[in-house]
NUZA-576755 format. One record per residue: residue in one letter; residue number from 1; x, y, z of N, C-alpha, C in turn. Coordinates in steps of 0.02 Angstrom, whole numbers, plus 50000, padded with zeros to 5 digits. Atoms other than C-alpha are relative to their C-alpha. Layout:
<drenmis>
A:NUM:X:Y:Z:X:Y:Z:X:Y:Z
...
</drenmis>
This chain:
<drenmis>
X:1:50035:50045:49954:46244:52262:51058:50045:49942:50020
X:2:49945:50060:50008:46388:52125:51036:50054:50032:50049
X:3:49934:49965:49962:46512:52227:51127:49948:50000:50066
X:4:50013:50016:49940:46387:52258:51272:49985:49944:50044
X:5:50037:50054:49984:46338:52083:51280:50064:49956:50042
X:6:49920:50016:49974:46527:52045:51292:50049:50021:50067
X:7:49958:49967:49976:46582:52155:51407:49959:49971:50074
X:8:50036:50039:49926:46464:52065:51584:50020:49939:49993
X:9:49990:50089:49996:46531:51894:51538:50081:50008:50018
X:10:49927:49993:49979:46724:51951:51543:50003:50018:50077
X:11:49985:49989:49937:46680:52044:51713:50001:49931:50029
X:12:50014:50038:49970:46592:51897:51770:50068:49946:49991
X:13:49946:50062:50002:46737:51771:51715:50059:50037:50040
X:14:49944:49960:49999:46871:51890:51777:49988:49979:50077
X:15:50026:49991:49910:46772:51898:51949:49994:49941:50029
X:16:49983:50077:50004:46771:51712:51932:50065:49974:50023
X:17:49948:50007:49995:46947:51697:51919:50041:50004:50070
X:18:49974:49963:49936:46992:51804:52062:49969:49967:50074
X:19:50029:50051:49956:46865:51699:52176:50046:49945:50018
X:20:49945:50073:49980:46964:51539:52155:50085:50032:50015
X:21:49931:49993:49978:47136:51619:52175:49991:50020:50056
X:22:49986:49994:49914:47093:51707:52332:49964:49942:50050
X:23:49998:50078:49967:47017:51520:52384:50062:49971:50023
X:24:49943:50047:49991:47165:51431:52351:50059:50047:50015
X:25:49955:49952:49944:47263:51577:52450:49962:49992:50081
X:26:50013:50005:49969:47142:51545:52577:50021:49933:50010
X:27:49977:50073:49990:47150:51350:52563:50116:50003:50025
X:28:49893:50024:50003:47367:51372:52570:50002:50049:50050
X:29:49997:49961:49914:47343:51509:52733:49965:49949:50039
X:30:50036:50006:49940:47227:51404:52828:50039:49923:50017
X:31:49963:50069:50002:47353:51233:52794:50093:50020:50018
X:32:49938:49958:50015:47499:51361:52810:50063:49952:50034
X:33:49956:50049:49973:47574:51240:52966:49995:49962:49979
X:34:49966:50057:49995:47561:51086:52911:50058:49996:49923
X:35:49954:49975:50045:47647:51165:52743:50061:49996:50030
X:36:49942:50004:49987:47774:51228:52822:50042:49944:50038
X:37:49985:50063:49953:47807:51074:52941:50024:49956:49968
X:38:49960:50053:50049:47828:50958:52809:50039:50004:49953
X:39:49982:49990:50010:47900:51054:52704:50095:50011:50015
X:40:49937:50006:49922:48031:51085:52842:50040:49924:49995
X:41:49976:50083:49980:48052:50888:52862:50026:49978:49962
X:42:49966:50014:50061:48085:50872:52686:50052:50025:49966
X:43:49921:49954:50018:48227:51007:52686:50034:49959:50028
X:44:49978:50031:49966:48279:50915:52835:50056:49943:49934
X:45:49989:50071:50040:48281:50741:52750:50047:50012:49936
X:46:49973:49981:50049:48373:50801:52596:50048:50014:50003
X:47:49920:49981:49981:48514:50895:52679:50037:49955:50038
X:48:49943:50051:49968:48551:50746:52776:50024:49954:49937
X:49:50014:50045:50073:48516:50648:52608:50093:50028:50000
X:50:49953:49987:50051:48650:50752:52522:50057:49997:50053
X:51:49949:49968:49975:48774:50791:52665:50033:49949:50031
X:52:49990:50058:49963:48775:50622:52761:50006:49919:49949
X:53:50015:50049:50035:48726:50492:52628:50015:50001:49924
X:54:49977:50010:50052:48797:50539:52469:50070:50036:49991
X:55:49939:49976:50000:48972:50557:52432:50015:50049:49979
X:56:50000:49951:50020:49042:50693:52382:50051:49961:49936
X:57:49974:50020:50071:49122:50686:52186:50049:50047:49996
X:58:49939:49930:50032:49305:50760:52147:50006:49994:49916
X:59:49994:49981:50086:49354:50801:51954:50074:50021:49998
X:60:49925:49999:50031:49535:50772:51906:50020:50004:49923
X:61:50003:49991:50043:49575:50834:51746:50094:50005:49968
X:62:49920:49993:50049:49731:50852:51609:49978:50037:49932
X:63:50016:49986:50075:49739:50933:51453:50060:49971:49951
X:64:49923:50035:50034:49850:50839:51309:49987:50052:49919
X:65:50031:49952:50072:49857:50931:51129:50026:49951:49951
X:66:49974:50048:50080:49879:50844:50954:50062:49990:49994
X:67:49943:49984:50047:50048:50824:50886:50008:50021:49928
X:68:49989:49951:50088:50002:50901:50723:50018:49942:49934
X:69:49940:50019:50044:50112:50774:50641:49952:49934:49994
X:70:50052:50069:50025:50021:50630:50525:50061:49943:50012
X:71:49963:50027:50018:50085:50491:50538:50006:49918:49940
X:72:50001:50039:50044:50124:50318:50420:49999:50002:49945
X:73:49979:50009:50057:50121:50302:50260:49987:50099:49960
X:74:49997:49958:50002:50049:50472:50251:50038:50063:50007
X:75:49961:49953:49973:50170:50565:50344:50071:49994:49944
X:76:49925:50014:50067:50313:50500:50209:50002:50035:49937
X:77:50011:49962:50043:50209:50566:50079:50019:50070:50001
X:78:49997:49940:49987:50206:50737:50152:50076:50015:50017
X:79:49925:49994:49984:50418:50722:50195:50018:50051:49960
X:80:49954:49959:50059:50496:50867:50134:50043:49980:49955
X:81:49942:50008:50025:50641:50776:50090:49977:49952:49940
X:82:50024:50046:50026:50545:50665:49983:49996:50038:49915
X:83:50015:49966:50066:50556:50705:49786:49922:50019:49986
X:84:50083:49982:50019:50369:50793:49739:49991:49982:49926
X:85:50017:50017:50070:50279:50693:49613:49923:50043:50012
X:86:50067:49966:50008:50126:50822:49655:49935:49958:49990
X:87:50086:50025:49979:49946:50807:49726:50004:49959:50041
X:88:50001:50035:49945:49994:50696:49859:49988:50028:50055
X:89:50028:49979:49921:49983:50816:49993:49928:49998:50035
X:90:50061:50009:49997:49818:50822:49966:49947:49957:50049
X:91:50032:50082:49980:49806:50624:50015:50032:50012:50084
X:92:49950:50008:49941:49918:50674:50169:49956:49993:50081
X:93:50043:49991:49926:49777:50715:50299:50035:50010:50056
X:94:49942:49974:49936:49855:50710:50483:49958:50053:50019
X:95:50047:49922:49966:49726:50868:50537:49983:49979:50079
X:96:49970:50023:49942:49742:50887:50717:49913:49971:50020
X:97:50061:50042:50007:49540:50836:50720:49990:49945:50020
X:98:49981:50059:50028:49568:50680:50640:50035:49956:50079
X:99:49956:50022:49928:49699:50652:50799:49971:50007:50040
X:100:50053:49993:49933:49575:50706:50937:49960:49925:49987
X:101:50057:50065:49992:49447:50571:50870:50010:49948:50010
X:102:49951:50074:49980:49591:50439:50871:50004:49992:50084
X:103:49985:49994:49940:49631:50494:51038:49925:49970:50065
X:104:50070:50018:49954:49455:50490:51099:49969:49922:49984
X:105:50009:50079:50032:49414:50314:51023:50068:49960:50023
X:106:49948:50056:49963:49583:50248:51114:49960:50005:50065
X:107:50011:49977:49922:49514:50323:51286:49927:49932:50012
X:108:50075:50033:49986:49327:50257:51280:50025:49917:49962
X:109:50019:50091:50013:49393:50072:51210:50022:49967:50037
X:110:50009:50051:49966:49389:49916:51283:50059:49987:50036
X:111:49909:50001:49986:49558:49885:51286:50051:50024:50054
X:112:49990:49936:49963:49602:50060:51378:49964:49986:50054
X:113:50045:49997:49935:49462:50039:51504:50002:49922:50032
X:114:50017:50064:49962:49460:49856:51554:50097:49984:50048
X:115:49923:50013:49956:49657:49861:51619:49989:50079:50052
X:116:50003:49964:49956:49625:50039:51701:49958:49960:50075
X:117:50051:50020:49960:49463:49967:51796:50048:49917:50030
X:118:49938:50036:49958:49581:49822:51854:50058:50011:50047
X:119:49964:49980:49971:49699:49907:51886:50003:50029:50067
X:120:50041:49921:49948:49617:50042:52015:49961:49951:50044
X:121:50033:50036:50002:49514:49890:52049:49911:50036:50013
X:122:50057:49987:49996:49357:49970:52016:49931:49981:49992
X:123:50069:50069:50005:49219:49833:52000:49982:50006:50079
X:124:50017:50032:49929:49237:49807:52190:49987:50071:50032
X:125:50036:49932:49957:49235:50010:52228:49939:50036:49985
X:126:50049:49989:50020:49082:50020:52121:49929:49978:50019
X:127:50039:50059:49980:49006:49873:52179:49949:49979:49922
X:128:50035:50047:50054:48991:49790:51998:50010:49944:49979
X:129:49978:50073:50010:48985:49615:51967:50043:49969:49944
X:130:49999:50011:50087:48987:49641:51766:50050:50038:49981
X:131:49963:49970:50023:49131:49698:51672:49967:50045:49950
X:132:50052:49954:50047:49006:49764:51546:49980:50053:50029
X:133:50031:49932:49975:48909:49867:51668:50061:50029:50015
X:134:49937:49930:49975:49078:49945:51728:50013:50026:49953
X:135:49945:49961:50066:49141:49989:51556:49944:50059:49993
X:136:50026:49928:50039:48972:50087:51526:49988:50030:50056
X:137:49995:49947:49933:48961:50165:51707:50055:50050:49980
X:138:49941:49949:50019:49146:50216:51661:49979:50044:49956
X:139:50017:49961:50052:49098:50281:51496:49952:50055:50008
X:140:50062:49928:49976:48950:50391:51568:50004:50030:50055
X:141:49978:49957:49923:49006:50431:51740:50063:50022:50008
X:142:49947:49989:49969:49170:50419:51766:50047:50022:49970
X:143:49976:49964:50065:49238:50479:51608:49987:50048:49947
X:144:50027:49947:50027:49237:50651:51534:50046:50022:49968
X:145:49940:49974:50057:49323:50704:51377:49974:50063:49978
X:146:50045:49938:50046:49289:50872:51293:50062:50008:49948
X:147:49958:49965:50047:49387:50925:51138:49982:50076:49955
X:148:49989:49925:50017:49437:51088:51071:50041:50018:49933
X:149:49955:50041:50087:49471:51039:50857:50037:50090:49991
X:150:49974:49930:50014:49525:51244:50846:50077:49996:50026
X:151:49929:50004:49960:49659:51218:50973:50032:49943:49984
X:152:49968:50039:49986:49702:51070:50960:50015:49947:50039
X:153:49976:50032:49905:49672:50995:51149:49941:49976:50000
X:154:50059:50032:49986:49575:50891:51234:50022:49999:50071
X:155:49988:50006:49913:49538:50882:51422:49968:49933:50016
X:156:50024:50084:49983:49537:50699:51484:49997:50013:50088
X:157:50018:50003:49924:49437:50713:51662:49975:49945:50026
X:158:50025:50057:49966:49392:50586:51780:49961:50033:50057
X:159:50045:49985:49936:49259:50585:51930:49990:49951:50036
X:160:49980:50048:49920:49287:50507:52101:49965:50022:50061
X:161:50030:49956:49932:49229:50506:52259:50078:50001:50038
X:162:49922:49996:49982:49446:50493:52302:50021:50053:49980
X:163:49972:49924:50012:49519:50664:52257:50070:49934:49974
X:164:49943:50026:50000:49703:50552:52259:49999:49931:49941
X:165:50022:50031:50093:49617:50408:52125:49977:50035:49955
X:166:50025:49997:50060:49539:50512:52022:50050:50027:49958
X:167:49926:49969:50028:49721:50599:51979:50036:49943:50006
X:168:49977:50067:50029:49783:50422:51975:49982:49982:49944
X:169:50070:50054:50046:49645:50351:51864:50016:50051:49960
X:170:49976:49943:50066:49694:50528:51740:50078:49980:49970
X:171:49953:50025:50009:49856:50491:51755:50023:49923:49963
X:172:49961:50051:50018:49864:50317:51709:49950:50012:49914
X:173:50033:50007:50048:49731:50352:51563:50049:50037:49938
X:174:49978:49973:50056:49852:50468:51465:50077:49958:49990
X:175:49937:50037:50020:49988:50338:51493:49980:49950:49955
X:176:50050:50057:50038:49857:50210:51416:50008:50033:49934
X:177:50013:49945:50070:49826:50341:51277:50073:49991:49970
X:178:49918:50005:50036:50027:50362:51238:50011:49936:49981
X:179:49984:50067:50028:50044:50180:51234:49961:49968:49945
X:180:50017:50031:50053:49916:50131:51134:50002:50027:49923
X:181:49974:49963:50053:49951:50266:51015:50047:49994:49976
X:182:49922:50017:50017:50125:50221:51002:50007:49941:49972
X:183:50034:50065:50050:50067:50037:50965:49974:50015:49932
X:184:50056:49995:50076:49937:50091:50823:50064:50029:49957
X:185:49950:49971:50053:50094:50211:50733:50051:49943:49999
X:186:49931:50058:50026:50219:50067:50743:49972:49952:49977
X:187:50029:50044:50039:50085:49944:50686:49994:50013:49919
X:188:50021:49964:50068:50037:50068:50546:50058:50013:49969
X:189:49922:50005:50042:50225:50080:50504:50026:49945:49979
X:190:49972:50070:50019:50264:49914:50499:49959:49960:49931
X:191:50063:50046:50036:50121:49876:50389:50022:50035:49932
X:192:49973:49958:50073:50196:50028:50253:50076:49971:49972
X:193:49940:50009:50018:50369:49980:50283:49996:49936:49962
X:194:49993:50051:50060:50306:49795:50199:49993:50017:49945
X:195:50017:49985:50064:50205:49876:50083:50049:50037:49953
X:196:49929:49952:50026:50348:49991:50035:50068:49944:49978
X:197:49947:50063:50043:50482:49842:50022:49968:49978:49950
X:198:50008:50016:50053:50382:49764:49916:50012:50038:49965
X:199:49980:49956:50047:50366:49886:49796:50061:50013:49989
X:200:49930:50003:50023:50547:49919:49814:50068:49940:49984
X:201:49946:50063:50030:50621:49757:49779:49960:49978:49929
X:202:50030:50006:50079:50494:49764:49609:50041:50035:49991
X:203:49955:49960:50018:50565:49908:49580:50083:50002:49977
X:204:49902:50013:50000:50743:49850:49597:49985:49969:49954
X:205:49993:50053:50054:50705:49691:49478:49989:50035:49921
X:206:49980:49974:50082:50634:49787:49332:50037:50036:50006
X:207:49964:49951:50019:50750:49920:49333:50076:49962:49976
X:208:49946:50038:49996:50890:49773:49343:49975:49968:49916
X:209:50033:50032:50076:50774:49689:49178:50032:50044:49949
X:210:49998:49988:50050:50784:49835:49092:50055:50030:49978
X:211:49956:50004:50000:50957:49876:49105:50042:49953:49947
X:212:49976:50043:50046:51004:49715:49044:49966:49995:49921
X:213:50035:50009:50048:50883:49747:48904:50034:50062:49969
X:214:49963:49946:50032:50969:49912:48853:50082:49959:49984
X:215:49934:50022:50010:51144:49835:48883:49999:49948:49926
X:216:49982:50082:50032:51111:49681:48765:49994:50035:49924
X:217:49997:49965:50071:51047:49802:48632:50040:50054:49961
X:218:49962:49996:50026:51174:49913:48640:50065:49957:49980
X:219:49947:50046:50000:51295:49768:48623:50003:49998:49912
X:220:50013:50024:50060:51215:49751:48466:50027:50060:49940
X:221:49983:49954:50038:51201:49907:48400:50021:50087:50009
X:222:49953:49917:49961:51324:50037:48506:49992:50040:50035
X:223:50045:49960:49939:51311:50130:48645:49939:50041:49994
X:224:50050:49958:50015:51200:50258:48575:49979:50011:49930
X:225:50025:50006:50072:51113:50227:48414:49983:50083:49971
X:226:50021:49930:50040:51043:50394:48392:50059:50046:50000
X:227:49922:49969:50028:51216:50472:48403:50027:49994:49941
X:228:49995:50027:50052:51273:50356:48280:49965:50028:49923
X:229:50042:49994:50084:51131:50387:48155:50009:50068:49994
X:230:49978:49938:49995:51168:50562:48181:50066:50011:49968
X:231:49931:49997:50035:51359:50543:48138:49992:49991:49920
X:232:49999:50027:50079:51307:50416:47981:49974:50049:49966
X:233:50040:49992:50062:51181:50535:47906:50064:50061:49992
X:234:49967:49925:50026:51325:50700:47924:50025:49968:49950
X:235:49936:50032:50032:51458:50553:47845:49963:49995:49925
X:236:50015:50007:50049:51326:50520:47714:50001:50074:49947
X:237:50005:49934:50053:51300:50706:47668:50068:50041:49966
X:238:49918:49990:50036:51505:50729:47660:50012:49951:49952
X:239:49968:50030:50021:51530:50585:47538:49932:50006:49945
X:240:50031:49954:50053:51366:50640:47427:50053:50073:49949
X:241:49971:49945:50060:51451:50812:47415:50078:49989:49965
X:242:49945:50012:50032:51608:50727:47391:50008:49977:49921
X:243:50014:50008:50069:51536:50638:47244:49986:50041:49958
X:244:49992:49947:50025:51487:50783:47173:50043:50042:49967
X:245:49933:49954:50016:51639:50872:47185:50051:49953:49948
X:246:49959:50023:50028:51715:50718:47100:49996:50008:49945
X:247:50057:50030:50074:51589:50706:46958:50032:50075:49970
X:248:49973:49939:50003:51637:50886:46941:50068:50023:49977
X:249:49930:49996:50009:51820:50861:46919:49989:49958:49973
X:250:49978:50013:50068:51801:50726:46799:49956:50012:49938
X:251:50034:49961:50052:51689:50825:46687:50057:50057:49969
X:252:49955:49939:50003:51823:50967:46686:50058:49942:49941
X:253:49943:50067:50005:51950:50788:46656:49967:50004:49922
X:254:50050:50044:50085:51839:50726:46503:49990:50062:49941
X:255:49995:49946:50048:51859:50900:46403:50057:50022:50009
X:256:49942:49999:49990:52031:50909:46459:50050:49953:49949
X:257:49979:50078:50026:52082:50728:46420:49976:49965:49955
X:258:50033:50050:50030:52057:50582:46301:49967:49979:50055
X:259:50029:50040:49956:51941:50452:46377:50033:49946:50028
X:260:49980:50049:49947:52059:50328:46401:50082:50023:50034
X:261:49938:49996:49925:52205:50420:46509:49960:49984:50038
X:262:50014:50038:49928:52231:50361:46666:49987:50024:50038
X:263:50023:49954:49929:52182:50505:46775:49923:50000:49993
X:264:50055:50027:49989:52020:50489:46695:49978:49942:50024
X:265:50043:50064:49979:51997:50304:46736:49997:50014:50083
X:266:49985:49992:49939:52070:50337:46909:49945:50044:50040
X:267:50055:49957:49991:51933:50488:46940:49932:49967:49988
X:268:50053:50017:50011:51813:50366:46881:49984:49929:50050
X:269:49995:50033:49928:51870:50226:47012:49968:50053:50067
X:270:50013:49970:49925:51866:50333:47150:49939:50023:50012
X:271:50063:49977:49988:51678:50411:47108:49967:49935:50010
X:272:50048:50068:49987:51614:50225:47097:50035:49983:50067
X:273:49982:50012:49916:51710:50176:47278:49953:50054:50046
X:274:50006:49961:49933:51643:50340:47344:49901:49967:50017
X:275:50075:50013:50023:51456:50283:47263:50008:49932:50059
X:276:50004:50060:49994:51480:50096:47328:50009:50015:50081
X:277:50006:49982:49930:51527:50163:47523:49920:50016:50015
X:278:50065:49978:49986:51367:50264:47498:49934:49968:50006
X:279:50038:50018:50027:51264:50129:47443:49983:49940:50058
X:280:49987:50030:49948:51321:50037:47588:49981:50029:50066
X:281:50030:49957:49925:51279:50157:47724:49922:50008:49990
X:282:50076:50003:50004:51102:50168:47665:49977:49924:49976
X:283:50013:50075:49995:51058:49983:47617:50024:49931:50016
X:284:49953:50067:49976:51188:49866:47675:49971:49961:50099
X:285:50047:50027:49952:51106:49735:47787:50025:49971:50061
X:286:49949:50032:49941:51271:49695:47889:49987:50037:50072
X:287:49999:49976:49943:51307:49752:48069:50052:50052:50024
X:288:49955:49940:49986:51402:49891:48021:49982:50073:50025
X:289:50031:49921:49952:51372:50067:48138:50002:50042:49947
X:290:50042:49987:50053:51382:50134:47967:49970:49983:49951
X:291:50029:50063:50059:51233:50078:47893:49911:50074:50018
X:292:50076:49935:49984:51052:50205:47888:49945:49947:49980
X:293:50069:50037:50005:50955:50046:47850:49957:49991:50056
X:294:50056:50022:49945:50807:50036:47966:50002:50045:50064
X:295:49941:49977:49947:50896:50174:48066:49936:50044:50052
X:296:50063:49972:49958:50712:50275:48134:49978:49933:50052
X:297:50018:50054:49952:50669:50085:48195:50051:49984:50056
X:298:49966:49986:49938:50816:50078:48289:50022:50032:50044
X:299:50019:49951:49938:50838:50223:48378:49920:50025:50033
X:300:50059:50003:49963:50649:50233:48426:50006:49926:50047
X:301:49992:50066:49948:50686:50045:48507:50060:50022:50069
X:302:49955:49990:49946:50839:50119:48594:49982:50033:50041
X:303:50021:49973:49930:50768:50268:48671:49931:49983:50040
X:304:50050:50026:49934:50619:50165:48732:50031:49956:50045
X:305:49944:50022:49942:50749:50065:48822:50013:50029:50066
X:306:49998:49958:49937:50815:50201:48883:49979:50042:50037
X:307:50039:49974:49979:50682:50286:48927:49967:49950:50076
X:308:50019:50079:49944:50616:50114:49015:50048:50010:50065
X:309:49947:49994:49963:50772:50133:49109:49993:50070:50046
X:310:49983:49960:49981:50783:50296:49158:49912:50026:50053
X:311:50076:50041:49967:50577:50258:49221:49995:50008:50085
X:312:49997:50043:49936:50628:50134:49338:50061:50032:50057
X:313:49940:49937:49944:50773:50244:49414:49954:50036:50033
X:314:50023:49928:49955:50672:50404:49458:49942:49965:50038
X:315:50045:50042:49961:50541:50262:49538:50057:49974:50068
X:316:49946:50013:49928:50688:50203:49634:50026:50046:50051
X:317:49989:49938:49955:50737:50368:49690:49959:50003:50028
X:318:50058:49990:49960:50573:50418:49750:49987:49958:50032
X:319:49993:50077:49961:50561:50250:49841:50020:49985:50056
X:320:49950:50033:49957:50705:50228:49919:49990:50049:50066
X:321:50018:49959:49958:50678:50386:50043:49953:49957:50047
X:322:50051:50031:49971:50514:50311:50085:50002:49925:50048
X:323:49998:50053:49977:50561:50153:50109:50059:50008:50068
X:324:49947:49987:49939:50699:50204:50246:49981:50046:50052
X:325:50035:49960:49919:50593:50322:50329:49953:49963:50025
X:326:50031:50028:49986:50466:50205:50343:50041:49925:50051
X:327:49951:50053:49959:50600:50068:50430:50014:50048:50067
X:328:49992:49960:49933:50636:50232:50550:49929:50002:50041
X:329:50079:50012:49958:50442:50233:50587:50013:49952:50039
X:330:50009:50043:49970:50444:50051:50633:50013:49994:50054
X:331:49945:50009:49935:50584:50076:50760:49988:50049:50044
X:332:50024:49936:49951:50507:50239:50838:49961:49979:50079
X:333:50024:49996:49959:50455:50205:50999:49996:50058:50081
X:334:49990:49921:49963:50448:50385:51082:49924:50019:50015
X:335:50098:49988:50002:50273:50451:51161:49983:50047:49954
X:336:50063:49956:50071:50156:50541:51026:49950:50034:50035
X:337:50048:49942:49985:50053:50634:51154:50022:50032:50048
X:338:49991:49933:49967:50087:50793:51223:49962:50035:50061
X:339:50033:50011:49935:50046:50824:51412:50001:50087:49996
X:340:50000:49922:49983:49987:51037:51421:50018:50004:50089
X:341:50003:49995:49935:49931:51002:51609:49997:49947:50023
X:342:50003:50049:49961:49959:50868:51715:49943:50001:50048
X:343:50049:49989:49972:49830:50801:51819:50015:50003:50083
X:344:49992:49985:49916:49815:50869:51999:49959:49958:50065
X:345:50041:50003:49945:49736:50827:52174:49943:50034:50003
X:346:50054:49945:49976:49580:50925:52168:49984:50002:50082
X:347:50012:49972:49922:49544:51025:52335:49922:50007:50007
X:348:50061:49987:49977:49359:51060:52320:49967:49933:49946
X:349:50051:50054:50036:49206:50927:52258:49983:50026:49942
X:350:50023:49981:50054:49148:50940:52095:49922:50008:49996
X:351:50050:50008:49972:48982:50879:52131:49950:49930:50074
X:352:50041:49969:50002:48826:50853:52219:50004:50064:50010
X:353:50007:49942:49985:48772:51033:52204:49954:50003:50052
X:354:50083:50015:49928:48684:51028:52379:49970:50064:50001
X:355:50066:49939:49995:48615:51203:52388:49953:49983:49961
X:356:50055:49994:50047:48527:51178:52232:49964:49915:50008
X:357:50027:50033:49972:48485:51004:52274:49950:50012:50051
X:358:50049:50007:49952:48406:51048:52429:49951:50050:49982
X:359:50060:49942:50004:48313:51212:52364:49967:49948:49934
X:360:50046:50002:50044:48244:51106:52231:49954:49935:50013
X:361:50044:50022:49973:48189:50971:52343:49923:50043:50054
X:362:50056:49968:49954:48094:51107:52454:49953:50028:49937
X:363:50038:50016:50030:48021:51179:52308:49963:49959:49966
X:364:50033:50041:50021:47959:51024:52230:49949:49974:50058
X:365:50019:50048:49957:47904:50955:52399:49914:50069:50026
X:366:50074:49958:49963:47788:51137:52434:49943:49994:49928
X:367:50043:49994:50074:47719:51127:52239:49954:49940:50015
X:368:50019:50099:49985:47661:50930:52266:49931:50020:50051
X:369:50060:50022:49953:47587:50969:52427:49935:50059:49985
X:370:50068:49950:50032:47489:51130:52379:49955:49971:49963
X:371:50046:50010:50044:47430:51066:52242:49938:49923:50040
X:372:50058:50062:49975:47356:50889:52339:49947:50051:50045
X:373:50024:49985:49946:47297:51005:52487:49937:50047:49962
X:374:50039:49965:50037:47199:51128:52345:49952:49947:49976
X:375:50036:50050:50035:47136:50987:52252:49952:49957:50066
X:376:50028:50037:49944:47079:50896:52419:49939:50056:50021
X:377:50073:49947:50004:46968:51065:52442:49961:50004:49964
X:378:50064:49972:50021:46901:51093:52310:49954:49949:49972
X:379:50039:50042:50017:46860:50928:52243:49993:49950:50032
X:380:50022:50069:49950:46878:50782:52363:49973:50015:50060
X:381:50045:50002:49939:46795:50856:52513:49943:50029:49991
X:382:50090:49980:50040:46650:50918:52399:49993:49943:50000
X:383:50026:50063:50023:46638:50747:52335:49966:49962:50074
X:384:50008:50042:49952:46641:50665:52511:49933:50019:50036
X:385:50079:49976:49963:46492:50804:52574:49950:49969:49959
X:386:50066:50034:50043:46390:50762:52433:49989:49913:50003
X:387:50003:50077:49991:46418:50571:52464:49957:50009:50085
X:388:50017:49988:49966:46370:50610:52643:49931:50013:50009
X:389:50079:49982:49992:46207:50692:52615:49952:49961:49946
X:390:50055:50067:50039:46143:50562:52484:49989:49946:50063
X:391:50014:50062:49957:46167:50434:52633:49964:50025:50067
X:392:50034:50001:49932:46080:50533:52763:49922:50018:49950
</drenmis>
């Protein structure tokens, strides 16, 4: 019963439907001229709009690509020629990215745009009073960057109603770009090459400290202590087995001889001299090179010396590179951006798109009026009868 009850209300709405559409096909046939008429007027109006009254827009373009190459304090790090104390490359960055976003943040600043727009004198071809409003007109109209971080490139375009400025106005922007880029790397060099002297005139002083701090101690106690203690302890273990061998020969002596011949006393001198040297190389408190008193404390003091020493050298080495390539930075003044395509004359407009301009003023202009001319049927000239026949 639900299904048949359903199925006379869909006709009826359906049959509904179809009523008002072939109305408002009737209402849009029986208005058909003044449709088309005004419609007409408003193509008219539009194509003069676009063809007579708005300029036409050219698009001068360039493409420049990264140089790959980091530069400042970074780029020194990454120097081949540079001794590797490892994991610095890491810190090296320079990704050609990195360089697009520099590039694009020279283009769009203040700096860059307020001497172009002078230059070109574009306040007065804009007709802007404000240096402000020109910078962000520039920034949204008249300036179009796209980058391409895969490749490498970026296309720096301009838009004119001049075909001959707007390949000026490209042109002078990637000379802007080279220059101020060339500024920022010789700023950013000059700023390493201090930081880098410094460090290398520390560098120079302790290494000069500890020099004199090795020199003074070997003064004291010989060029190379641990050599030394090395020699003393062989000298000690030859004049041990010497004793030995003596003690040895006058034992042989003393069952040979009475006790008081003289080869025994003589054998018994010479084991106490050899004892009394020995006794001397291990506790004697003089400043003799053979001496084993204290002898671990002084060669651990020497080779931290020369260790100290030998420190501040391989700091100097690694250094000194840096610090001389970084003096070649300072002095670099060569351009840093790379021109793919120069910018041309364009031959055809970029935009308005007038076809589609004008077809989308005619459609908007027949949608508008349909819809008032429908709406005026079905509900404002009902309204106005029924107002009508209340007053008669």
């Amino acid at each position: 019963m639900t299904e048949n009850t359903n199925e006379p209300e869909a006709r009826n709405k359906s049959a509904i439907e179809n009523s008002m559409i072939i109305r408002y096909v009737n209402i849009l046939l029986h208005y058909r001229k003044l449709i088309f008429i005004t419609v007409f007027l408003i193509g008219l109006i539009s194509a003069f709009i676009v063809f007579f009254m708005i300029k036409p827009v050219y698009y001068s373009s360039a493409i420049v690509k990264a140089s790959g190459k980091s530069s400042g304090l970074s780029s020194l790090f990454s120097g081949g020629s540079i001794p590797d104390i490892g994991g610095l490359e890491e810190l090296s960055g320079g990704s050609a990215g990195k360089e697009l976003a520099l590039y694009n943040q020279i283009l769009v600043s203040r700096k860059c745009l307020e001497e172009t727009i002078r230059k070109f004198d574009l306040m007065e071809v804009y007709d802007q009073k404000y240096m402000q409003y020109m910078l962000k007109e520039f920034r949204d109209k008249i300036l179009d960057v796209t980058k391409d971080t895969k490749a490498g490139t970026m296309e720096i375009g301009v838009f004119d109603t001049s075909p001959e400025r707007a390949r000026e106005i490209a042109i002078f922007l990637i000379e802007q770009l080279n220059k101020i880029n060339t500024e920022l790397n010789v700023q950013n060099a000059r700023n390493n090459r201090e930081f880098i002297e410094g460090r290398y005139n520390i560098i120079k002083e302790e290494l000069k400290q500890a020099e004199d701090s090795l020199r003074c101690y070997q003064d004291v106690y010989g060029m190379s202590p641990d050599i030394v203690a090395k020699s003393v302890v062989q000298t000690q273990v030859q004049i041990e087995a010497e004793i030995k061998s003596e003690e040895v020969k006058l034992d042989i002596l003393k069952k040979i001889l009475s006790d008081n011949q003289s080869e025994i006393k003589l054998q018994e001198e010479k084991i106490a001299s050899l004892k009394k040297e020995l006794e001397n190389i291990r506790f004697s408190d003089d400043n003799n090179i053979l001496n084993l008193k204290n002898t671990p404390v002084k060669v651990l003091n020497y080779l931290r010396l020369a260790r100290n020493v030998e420190i501040k050298n391989k700091l100097l080495v690694y250094i000194l590179p840096l610090f001389e390539q970084a003096r070649i930075e300072e002095k670099k003044d060569m351009p840093s951006v790379l021109v793919l395509d120069q910018p041309e004359i364009p031959e055809m407009k970029k935009k308005p798109k007038r076809v589609i301009i004008i077809g989308l003023s005619l459609l908007i202009s027949f949608v508008l009026l349909s819809s008032g001319l429908i709406l005026y049927e079905t509900s404002v000239k009902e309204l106005l009868r029924s107002l009508k026949n209340k007053n008669d």
